[in-house]
PAMARFI-41941 format. One record per residue (C-alpha): residue in one letter; x, y, z negated. Coordinates in pm, 1 decimal, padded with zeros to 6 digits, always signed. Last residue first. Layout:
// PAMARFI-41941
> type, xx, yy, zz
> a, X, Y, Z .
...
This chain:
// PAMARFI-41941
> type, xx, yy, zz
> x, +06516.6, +05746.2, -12532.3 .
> x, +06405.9, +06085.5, -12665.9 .
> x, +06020.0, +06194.5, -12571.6 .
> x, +05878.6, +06551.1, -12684.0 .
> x, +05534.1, +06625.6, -12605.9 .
> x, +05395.7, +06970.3, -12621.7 .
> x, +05040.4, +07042.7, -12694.2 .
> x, +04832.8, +07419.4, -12546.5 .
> x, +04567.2, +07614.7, -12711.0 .
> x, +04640.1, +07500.1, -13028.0 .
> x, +04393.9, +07327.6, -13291.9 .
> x, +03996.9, +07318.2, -13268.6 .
> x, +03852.2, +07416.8, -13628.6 .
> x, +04147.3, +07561.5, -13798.5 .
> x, +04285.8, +07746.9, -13477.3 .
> x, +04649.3, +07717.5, -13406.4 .
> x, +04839.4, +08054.6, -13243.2 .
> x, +05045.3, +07844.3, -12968.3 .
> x, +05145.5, +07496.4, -12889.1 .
> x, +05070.7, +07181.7, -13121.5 .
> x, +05369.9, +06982.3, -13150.2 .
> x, +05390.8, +06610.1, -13044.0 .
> x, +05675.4, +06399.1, -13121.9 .
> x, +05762.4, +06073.1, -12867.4 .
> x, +06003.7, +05735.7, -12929.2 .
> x, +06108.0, +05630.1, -12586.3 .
> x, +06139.2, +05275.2, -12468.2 .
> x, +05948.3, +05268.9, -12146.5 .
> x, +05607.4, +05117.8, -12252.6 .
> x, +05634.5, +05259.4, -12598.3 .
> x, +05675.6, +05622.2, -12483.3 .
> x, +05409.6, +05554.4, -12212.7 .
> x, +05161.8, +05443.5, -12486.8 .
> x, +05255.5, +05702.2, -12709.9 .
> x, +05186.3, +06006.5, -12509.8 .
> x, +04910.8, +05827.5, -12332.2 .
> x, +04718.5, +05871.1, -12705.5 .
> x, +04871.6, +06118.0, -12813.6 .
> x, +04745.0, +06346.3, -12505.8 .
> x, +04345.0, +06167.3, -12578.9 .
> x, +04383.4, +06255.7, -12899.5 .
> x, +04450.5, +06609.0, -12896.0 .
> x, +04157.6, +06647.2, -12632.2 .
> x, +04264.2, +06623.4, -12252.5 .
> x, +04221.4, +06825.2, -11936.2 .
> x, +04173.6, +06636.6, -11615.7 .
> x, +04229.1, +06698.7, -11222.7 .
> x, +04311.0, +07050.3, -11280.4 .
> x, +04331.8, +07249.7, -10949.5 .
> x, +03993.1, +07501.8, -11030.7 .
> x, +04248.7, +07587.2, -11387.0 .
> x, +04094.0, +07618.8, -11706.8 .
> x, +03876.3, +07344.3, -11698.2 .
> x, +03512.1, +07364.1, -11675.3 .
> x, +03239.3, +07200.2, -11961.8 .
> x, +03152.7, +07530.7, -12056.4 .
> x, +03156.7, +07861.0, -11866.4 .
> x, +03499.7, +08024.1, -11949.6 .
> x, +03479.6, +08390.6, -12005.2 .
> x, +03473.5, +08311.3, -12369.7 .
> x, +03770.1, +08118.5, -12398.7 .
> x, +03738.5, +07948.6, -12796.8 .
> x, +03541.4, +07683.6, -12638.5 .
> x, +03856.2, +07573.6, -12437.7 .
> x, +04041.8, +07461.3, -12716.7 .
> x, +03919.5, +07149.2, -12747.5 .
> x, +04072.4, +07076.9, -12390.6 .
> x, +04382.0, +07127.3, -12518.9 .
> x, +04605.1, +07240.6, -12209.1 .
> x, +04949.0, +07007.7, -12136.0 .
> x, +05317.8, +07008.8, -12215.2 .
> x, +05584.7, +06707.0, -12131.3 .
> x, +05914.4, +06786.3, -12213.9 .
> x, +06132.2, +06457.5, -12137.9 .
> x, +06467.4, +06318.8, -12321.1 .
> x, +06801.3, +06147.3, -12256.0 .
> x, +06683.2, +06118.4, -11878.9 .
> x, +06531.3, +05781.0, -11707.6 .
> x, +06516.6, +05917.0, -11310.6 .
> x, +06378.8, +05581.1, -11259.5 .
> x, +06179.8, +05441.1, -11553.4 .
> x, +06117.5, +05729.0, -11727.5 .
> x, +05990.8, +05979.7, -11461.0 .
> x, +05921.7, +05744.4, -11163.0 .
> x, +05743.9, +05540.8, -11435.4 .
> x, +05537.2, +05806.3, -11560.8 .
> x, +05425.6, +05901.2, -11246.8 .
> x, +05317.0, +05586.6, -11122.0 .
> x, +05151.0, +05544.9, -11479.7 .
> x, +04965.8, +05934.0, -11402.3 .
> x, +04826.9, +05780.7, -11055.9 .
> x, +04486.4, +05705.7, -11121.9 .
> x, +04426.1, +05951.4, -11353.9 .
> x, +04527.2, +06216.0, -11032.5 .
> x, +04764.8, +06488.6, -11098.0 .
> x, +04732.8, +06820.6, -11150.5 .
> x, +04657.5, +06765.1, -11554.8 .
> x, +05053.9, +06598.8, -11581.3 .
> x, +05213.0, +06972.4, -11450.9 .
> x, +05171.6, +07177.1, -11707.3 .
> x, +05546.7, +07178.6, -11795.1 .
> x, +05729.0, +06868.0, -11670.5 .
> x, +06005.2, +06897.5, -11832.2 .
> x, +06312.6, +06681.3, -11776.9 .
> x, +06607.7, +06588.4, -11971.0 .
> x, +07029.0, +06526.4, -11989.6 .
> x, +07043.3, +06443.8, -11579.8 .
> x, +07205.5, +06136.5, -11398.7 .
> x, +06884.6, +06029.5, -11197.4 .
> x, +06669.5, +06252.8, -11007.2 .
> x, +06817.1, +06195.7, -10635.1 .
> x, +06729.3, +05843.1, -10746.8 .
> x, +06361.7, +05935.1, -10667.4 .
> x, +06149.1, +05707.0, -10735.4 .
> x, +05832.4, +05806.1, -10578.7 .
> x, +05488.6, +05985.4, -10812.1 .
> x, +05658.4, +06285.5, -10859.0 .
> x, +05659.8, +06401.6, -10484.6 .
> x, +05988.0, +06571.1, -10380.9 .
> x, +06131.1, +06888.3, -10244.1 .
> x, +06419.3, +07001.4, -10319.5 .
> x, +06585.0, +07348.3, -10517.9 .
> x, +06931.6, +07317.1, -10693.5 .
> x, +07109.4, +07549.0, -10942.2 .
> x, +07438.6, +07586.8, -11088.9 .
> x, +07602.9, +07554.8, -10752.5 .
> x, +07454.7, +07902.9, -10709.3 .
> x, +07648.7, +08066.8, -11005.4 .
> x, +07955.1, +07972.4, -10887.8 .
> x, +07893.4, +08137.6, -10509.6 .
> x, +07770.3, +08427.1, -10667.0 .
> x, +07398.1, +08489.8, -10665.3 .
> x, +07255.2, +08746.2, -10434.4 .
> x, +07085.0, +08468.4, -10177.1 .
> x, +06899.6, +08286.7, -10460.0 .
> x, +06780.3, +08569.0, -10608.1 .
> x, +06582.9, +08320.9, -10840.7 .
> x, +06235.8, +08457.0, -10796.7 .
> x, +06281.0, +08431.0, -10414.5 .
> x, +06421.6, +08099.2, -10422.8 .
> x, +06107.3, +07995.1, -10649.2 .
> x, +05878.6, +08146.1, -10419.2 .
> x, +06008.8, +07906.8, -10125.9 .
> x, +05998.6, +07617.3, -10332.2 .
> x, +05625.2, +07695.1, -10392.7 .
> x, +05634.1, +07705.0, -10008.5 .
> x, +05758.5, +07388.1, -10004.8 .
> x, +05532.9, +07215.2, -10210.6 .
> x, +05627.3, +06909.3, -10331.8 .
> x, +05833.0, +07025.8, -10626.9 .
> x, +06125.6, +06956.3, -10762.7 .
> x, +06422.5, +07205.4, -10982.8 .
> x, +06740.7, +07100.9, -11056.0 .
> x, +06938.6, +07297.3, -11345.8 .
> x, +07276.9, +07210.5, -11370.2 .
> x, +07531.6, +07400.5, -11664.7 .
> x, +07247.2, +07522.2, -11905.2 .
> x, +07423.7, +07758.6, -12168.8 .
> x, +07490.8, +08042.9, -11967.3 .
> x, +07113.2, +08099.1, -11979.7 .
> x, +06930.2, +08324.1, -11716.4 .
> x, +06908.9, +08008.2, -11480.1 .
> x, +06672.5, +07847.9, -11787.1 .
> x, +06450.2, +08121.4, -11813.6 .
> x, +06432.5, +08130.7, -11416.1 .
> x, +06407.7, +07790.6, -11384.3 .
> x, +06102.3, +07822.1, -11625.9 .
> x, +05891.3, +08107.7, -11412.5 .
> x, +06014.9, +07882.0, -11100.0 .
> x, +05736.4, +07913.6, -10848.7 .
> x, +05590.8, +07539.1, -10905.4 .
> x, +05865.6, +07327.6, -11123.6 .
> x, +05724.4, +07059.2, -11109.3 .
> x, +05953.3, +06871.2, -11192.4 .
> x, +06272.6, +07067.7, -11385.6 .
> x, +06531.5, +06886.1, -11464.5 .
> x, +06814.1, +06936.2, -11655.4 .
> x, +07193.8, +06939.3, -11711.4 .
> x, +07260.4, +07077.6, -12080.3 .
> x, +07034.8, +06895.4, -12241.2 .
> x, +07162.6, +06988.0, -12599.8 .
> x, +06844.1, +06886.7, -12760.1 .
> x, +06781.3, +07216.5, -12939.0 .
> x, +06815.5, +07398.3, -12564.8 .
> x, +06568.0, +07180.9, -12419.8 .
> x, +06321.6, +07280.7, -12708.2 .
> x, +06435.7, +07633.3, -12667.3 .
> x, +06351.7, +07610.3, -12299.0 .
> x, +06030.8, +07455.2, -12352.3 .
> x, +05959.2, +07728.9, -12613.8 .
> x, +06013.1, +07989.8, -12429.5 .
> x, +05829.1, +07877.2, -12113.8 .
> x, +05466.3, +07798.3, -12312.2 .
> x, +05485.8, +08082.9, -12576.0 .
> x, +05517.9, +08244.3, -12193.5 .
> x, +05231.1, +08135.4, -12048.1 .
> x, +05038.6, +08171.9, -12399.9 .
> x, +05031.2, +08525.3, -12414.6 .
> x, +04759.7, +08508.5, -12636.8 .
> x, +04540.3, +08766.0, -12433.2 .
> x, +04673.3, +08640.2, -12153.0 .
> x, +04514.6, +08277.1, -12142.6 .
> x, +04186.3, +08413.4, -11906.7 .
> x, +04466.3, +08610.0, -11717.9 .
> x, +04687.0, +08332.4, -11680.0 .
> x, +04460.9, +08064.1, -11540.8 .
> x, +04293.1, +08313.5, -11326.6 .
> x, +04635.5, +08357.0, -11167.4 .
> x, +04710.3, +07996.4, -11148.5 .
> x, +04361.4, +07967.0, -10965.5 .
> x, +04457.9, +08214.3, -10687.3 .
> x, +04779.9, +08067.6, -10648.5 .
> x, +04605.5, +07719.0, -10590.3 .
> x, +04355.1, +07897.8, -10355.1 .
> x, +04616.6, +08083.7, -10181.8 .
> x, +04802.0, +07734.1, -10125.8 .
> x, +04483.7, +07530.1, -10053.7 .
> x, +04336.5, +07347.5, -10307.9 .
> x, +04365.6, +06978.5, -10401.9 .
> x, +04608.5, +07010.0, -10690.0 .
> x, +04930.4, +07066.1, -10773.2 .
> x, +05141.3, +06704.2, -10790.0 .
> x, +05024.3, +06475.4, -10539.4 .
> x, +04684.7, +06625.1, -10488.6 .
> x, +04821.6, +06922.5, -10373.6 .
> x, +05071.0, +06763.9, -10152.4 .
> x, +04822.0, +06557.6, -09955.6 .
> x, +04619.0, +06832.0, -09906.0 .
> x, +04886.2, +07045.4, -09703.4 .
> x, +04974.8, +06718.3, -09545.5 .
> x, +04633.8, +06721.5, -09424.9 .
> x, +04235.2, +06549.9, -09393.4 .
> x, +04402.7, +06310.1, -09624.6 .
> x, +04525.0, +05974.0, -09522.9 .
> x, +04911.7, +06089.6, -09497.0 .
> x, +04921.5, +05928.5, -09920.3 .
> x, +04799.2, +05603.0, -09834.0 .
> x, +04991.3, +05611.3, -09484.3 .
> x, +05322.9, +05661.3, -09721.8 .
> x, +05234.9, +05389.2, -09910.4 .
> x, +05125.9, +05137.5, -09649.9 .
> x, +05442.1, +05238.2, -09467.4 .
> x, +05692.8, +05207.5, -09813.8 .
> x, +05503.5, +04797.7, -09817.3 .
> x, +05653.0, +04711.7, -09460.4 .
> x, +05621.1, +04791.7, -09090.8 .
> x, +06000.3, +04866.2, -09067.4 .
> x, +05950.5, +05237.7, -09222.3 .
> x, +05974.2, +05438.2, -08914.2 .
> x, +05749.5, +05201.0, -08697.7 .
> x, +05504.4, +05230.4, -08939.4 .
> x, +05496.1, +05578.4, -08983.8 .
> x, +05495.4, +05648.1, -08608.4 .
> x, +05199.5, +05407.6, -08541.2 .
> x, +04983.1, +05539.3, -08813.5 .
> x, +05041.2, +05889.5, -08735.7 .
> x, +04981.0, +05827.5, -08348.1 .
> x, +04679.2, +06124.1, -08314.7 .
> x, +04932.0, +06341.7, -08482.5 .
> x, +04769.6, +06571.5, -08746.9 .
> x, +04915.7, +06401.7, -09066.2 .
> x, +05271.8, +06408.3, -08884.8 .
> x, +05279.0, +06816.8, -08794.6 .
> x, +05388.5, +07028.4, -09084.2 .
> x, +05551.1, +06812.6, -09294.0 .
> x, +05672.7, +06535.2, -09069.4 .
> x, +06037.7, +06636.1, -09213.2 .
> x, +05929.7, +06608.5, -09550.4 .
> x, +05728.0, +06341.8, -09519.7 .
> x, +05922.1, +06110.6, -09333.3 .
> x, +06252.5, +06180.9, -09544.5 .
> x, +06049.5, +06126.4, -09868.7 .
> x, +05912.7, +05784.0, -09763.2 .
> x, +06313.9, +05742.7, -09655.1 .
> x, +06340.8, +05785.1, -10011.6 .
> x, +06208.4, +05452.4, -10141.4 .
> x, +06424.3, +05243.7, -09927.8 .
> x, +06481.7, +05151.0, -09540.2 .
> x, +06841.5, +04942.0, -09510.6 .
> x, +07040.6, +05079.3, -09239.3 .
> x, +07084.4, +05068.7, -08847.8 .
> x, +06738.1, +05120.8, -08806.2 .
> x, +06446.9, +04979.5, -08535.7 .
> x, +06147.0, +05062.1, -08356.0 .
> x, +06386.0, +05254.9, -08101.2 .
> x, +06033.7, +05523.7, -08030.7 .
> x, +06027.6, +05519.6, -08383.5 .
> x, +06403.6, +05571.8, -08451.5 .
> x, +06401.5, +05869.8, -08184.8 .
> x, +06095.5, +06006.0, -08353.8 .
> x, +06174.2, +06141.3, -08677.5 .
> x, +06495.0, +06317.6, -08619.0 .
> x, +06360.0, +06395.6, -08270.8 .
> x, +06057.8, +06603.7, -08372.0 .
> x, +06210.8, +06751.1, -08711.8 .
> x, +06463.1, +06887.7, -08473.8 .
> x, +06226.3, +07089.8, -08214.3 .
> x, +06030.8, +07182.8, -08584.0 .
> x, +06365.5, +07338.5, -08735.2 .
> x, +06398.9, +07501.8, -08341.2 .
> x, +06084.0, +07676.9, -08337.2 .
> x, +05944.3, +07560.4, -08007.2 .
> x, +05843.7, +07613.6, -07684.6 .
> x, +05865.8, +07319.4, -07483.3 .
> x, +06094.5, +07100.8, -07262.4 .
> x, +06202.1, +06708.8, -07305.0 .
> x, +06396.1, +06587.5, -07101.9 .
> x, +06452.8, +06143.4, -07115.3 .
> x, +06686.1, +05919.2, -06976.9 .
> x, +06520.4, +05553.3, -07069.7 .
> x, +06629.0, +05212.8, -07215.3 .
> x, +06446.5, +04915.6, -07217.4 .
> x, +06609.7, +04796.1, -06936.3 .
> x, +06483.1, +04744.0, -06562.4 .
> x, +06572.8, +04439.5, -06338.0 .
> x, +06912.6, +04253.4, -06291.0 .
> x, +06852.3, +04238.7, -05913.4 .
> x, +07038.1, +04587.2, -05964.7 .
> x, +07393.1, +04500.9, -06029.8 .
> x, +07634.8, +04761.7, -06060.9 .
> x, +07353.4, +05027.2, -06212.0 .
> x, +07326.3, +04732.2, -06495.4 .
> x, +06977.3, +04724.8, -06741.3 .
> x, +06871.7, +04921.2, -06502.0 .
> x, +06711.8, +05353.4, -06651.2 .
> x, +06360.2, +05406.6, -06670.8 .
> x, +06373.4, +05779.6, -06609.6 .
> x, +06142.0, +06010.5, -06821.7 .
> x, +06043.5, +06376.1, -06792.5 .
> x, +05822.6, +06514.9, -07031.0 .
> x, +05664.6, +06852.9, -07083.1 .
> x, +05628.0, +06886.2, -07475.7 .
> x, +05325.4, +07006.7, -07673.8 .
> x, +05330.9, +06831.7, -08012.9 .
> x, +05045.3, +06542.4, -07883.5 .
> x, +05277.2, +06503.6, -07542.8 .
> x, +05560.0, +06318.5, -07798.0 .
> x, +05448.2, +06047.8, -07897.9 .
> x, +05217.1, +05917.3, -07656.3 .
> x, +05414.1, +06056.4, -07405.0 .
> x, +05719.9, +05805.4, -07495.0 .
> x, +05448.6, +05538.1, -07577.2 .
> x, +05351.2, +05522.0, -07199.4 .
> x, +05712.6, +05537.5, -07080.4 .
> x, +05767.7, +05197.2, -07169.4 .
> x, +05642.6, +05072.2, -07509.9 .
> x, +05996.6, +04986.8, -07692.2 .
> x, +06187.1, +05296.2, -07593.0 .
> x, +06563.0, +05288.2, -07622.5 .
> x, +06712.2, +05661.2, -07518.6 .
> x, +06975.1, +05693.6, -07340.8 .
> x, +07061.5, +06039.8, -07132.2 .
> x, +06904.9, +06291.4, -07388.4 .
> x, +06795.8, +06583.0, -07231.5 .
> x, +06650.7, +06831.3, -07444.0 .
> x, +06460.8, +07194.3, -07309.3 .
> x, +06408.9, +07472.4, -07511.7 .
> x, +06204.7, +07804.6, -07481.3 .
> x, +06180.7, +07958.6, -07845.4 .
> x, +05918.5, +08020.1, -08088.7 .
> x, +06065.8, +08213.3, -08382.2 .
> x, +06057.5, +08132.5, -08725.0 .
> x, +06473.2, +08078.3, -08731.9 .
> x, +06533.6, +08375.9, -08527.7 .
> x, +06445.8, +08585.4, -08824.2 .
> x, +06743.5, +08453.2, -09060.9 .
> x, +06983.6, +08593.7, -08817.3 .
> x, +07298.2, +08574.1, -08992.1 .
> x, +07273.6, +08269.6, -09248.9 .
> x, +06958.6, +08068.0, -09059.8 .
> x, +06815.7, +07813.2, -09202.9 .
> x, +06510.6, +07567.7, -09089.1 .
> x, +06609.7, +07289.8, -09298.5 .
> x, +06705.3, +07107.5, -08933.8 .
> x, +06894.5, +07422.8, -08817.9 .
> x, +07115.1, +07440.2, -09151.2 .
> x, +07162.4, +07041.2, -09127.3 .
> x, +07302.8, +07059.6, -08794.2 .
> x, +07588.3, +06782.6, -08814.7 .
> x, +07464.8, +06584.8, -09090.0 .
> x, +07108.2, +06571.8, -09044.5 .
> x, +07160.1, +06543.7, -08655.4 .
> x, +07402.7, +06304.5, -08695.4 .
> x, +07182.6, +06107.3, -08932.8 .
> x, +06846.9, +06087.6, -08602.3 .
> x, +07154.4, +06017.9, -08391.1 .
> x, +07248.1, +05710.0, -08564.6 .
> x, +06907.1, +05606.3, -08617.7 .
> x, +06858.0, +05591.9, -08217.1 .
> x, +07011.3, +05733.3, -07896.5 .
> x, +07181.5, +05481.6, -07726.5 .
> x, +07550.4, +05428.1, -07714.9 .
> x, +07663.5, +05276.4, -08004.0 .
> x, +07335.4, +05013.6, -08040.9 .
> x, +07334.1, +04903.6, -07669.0 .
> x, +07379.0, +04532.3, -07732.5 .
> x, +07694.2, +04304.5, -07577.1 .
> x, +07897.9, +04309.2, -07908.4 .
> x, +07719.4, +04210.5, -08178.3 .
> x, +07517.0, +03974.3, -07957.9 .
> x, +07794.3, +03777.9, -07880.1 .
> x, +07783.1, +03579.3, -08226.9 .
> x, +07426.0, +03460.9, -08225.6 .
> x, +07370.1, +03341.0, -08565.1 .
> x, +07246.8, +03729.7, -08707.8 .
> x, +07590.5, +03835.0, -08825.9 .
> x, +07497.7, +04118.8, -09082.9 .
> x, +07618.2, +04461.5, -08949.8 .
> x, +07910.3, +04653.8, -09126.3 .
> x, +08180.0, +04494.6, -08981.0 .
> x, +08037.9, +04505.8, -08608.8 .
> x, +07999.8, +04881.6, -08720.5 .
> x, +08341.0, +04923.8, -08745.5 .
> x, +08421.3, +04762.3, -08404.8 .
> x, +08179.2, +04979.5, -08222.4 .
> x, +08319.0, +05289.9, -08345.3 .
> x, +08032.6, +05554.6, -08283.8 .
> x, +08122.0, +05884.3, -08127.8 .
> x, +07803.8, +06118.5, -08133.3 .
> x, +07808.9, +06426.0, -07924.9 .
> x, +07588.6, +06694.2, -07985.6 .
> x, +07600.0, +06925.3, -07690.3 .
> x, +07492.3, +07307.6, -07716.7 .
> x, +07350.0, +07498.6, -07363.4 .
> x, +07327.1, +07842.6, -07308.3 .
> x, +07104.5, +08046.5, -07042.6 .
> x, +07063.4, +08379.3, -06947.3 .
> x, +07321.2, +08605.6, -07171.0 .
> x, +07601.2, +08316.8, -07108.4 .
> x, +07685.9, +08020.8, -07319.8 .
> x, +07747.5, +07705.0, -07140.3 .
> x, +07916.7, +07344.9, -07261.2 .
> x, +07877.1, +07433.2, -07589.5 .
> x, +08026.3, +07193.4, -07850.1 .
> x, +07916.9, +06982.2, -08160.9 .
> x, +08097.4, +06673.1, -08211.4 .
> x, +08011.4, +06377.2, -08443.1 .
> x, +08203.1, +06112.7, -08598.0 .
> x, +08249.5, +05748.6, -08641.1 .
> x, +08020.0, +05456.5, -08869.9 .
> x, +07977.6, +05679.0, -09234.0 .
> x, +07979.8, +06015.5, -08996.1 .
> x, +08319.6, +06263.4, -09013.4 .
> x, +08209.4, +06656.1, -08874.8 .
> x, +08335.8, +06801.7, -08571.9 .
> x, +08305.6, +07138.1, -08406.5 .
> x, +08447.4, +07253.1, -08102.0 .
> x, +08496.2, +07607.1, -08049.3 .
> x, +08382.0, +07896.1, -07846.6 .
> x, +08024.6, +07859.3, -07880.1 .
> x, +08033.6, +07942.6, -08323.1 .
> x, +07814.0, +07705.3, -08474.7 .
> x, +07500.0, +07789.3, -08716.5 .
> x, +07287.9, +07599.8, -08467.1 .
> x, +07052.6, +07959.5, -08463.5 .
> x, +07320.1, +08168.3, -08455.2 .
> x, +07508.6, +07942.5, -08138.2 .
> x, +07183.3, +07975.1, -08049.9 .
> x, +07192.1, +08340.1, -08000.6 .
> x, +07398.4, +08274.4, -07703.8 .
> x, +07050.9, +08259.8, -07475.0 .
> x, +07041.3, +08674.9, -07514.7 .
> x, +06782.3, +08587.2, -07372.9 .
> x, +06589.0, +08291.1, -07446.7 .
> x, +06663.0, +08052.2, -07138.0 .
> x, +06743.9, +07758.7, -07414.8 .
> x, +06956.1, +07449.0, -07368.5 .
> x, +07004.7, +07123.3, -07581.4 .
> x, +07207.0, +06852.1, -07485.9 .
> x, +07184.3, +06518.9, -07705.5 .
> x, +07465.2, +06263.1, -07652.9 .
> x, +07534.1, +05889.3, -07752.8 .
């Protein structure tokens, strides 16, 4: 299967910047079913062109396939040749820097619109040409489609499913990817390999910033997740007005980005006097440090005030930090230094982006979490989901869990009563109320749990802040 991309950008060989892949060579990478091969077939000053070529051993993948009682079929079907699932991996494994939206050497070109145009020779498309624009038109692409025979030798045969395809638009190139990495398996209505809890993750992170707006959201995320129970989910969650809103209420809220940073701020300044944001972040990481966790996770972790803490200390070996947000991600990398660090310090440290509420396996393996002010952000509703991606799935030696005291909030005299501390906050609990779930969800998932009160106690109303500790 092939995918040829050109652009008329001048100078047109900065995509070999862009693709991260030098135009005068050939570049291969292994896949699980054959390889891939990256190559420029042009590269002038007006116009170059990059190839990804996608070998796919049709013998191995008989192997790997299920016999489905009609023996033939295995080997008369289009699946090694058409573009489909298998290109939609290539693409993540062959031009993963483009698809993230990275560029080493010319980091700018990487937010830039560009003129590109796609031609993909075979591409199955169950809904004829029809669902072809239907998918694609709504993003701003020209389309060009040709029906291709089922056998040019023998045309009384009829028409296949299968169709050559350009696509042209202007486009930054992460978002050109995102397009067909999600796409081609919808428009195919079909993958070569099981569909699991993470491809909900896939979808929305690389349908970020254009899926919840797409007049065929419910057709795309069906299609891409086998019409089962992971599309309901991931519809459930793509059902607010945006994906922007959808990741607030996840895990930070329902505001917007400056609104949420907005609120953190007036967070901190009405708790500065007792400097209780960082009473907070020390003592997590001392806690952490007291347990011996020395790979850990951080979920949640926002714009990475306690990855930095922890990055600072020799004595934490992996630190993985998660949030939804990307661009709280993308403050967290700055914070960090990310791009200073030494090539031994950077493997120390991992950013991705995930909603707390899946099962992520990416999250199993580590010594603890913390999940440090991060519970009162997320819906009642959905705090057990939570807890059971946390302890059930990811399951680490022991979890941080910290939280406001609502009893507290009296003692705040610039806040008017009976509102929370932070405009995001979807609850704030009493002591009682956090020992309460505390030991419920300890009990449920075979942790024993200590709470500590957190910061300068007051006689009458406690801490400002509580701290859960769970070991397994």
């Amino acid at each position: 299967m092939l995918l040829h991309l050109s652009t008329t950008y001048r100078p047109a060989t900065d995509l070999g910047y862009l693709l991260g892949k030098h135009p005068d060579r050939v570049h291969s990478r292994p896949l699980p079913w054959g390889r891939g091969l990256v190559f420029f077939p042009e590269a002038s000053e007006d116009r170059a062109s990059a190839a990804l070529l996608v070998e796919v051993d049709p013998v191995g993948l008989v192997r790997r396939r299920r016999n489905d009682g009609l023996a033939l079929r295995q080997y008369v079907n289009d699946r090694p040749y058409a573009a489909s699932s298998f290109l939609s991996v290539a693409i993540s494994r062959c031009l993963g820097s483009a698809l993230s939206g990275r560029c080493r050497d010319r980091p700018e070109l990487a937010e830039r619109r560009l003129p590109f145009e796609v031609e993909i020779p075979a591409v199955p498309c169950r809904g004829g040409e029809d669902r072809l624009r239907q998918l694609f038109e709504p993003l701003g692409y020209g389309i060009g489609a040709r029906r291709l025979p089922l056998d040019p030798n023998f045309p009384d045969w009829g028409e296949s499913q299968l169709f050559s395809v350009t696509l042209s638009a202007e486009q930054r190139l992460q978002d050109l990817l995102s397009h067909l990495y999600v796409l081609l398996p919808v428009l195919d209505d079909d993958k070569h390999y099981w569909v699991s809890e993470p491809e909900v993750q896939k979808l929305l992170r690389h349908g970020d910033e254009w899926l919840a707006d797409h007049p065929a959201k419910e057709d795309i995320t069906y299609r891409y997740l086998r019409h089962g129970r992971l599309a309901r989910q991931a519809l459930s969650t793509l059902s607010e007005p945006d994906l922007e809103e959808h990741r607030e209420r996840l895990d930070v809220g329902a505001a917007s980005e400056a609104q949420s940073q907005q609120a953190e701020q007036e967070e901190a300044t009405l708790e500065k006097p007792i400097r209780l944001h960082d009473l907070r972040l020390d003592r997590v990481r001392d806690v952490l440090k007291s347990l011996g966790a020395r790979r850990v996770l951080d979920l949640g972790c926002g714009g990475g005030q306690l990855l930095q803490r922890l990055f600072r200390d020799p004595f934490f070996e992996s630190i993985l930090g998660v949030d939804i947000s990307t661009r709280s991600l993308e403050r967290a990398e700055r914070r960090l230094k990310l791009e200073r660090q030494s090539d031994r310090q950077k493997k120390r440290i991992k950013l991705i982006q995930g909603a707390l509420t899946y099962h992520d396996r990416r999250l199993q393996g580590f010594d603890a979490a913390a999940l440090v002010e991060v519970i009162e952000h997320v819906e009642p509703s959905s705090l057990d989901e939570l807890a059971a991606a946390v302890f059930q799935t990811a399951r680490p030696r022991a979890v941080v869990i910290t939280t406001p005291n609502a009893e507290y909030n009296v003692r705040f005299e610039s806040l008017p009563a009976g509102n929370f501390r932070h405009a995001d906050h979807r609850f704030e609990w009493t002591r009682a109320e956090f020992s309460a779930f505390a030991h419920r969800i300890a009990e449920t998932h075979g942790y024993r749990v200590e709470i500590e009160e957190l910061g300068p106690v007051d006689p009458e109303v406690g801490a400002p802040s509580q701290l859960g500790i769970f070991r397994r």
